[in-house]
C-alpha positions as CSV (number, residue, x, y, z in Angstrom):
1,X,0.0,0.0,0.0
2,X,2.9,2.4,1.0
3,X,4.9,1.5,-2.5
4,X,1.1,3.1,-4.2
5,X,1.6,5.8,-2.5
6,X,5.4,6.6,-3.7
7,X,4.0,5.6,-7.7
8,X,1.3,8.4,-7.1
9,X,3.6,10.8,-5.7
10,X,7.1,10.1,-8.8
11,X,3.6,10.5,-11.1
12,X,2.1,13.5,-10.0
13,X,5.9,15.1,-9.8
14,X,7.2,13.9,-12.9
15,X,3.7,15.5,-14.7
16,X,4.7,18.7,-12.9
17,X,7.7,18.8,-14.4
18,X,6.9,17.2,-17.9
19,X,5.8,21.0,-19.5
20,X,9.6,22.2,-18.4
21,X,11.6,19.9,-19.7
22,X,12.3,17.8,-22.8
23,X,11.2,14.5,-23.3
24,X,14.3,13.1,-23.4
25,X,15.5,15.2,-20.2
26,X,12.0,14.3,-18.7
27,X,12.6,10.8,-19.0
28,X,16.0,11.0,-17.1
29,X,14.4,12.9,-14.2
30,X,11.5,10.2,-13.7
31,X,14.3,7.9,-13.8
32,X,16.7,9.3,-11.6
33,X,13.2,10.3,-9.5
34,X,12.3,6.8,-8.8
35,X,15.1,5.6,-7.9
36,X,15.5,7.9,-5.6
37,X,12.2,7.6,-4.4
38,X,12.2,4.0,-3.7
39,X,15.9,4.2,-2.5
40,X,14.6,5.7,0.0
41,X,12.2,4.0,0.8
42,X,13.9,1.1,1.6
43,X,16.4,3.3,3.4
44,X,13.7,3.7,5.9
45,X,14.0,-0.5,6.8
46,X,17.9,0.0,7.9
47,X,17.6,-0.4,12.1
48,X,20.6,2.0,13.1
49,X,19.8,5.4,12.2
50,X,22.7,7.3,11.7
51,X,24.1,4.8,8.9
52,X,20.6,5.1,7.3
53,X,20.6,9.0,7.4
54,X,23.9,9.4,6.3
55,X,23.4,6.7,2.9
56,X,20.2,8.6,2.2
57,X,22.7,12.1,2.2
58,X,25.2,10.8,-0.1
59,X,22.5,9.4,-2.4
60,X,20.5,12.8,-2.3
61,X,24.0,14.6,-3.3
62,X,24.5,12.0,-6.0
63,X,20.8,12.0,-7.7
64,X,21.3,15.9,-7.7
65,X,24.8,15.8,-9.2
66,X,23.0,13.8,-11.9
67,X,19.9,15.2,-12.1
68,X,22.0,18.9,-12.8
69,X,24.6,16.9,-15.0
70,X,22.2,15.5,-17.4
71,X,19.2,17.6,-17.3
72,X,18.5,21.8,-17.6
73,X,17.6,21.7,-14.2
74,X,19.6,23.7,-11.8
75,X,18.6,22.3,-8.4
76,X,21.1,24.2,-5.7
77,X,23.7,22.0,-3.9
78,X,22.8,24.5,-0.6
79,X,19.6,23.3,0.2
80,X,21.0,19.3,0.3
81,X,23.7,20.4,2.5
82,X,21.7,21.8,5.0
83,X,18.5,19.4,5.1
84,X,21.3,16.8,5.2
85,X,23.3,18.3,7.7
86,X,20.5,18.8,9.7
87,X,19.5,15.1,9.3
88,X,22.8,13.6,10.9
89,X,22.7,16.0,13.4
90,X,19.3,15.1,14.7
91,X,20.8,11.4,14.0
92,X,23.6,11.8,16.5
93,X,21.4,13.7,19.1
94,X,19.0,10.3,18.6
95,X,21.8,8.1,18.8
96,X,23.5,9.7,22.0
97,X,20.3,9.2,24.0
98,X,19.4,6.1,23.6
């Protein structure tokens, strides 16, 4: 049921972005999108929560490195940085108290 909701939500996105871009570029992006997407999803099933926050950073820098490499799309490195950053922070903070 979960997996419905992720097809619904790399749908409704990729038809968002479908009058911007290409059709070859669009096809990348749903691509890179669901990967992403169901990456992680299944991130969310590792137990220890500082490995699983810190694979799900380094995948979100690497599907934006390729989503700016092989599409128009400019998305800003900044903003994956500091949602990331934030992430392992809260992590550690998790971590130390339990």
């Amino acid at each position: 049921m979960i997996t419905a909701y992720f097809l619904i939500v790399i749908i409704a996105v990729s038809l968002i972005v479908l009058p911007f871009l290409p059709v070859s570029e669009w096809v990348i992006f749903t691509v890179l999108f669901s990967v992403f997407v169901f990456g992680m999803r299944y991130l969310t099933k590792v137990k220890n929560l500082l490995i699983s926050t810190s694979i799900a950073f380094i995948f979100a820098i690497a599907t934006v490195y390729s989503l700016n490499k092989f599409t128009s799309i400019e998305i800003p490195y900044f903003f994956i940085f500091f949602v990331g950053i934030v992430n392992l922070i809260y992590a550690a903070f998790v971590k130390k108290k339990v």
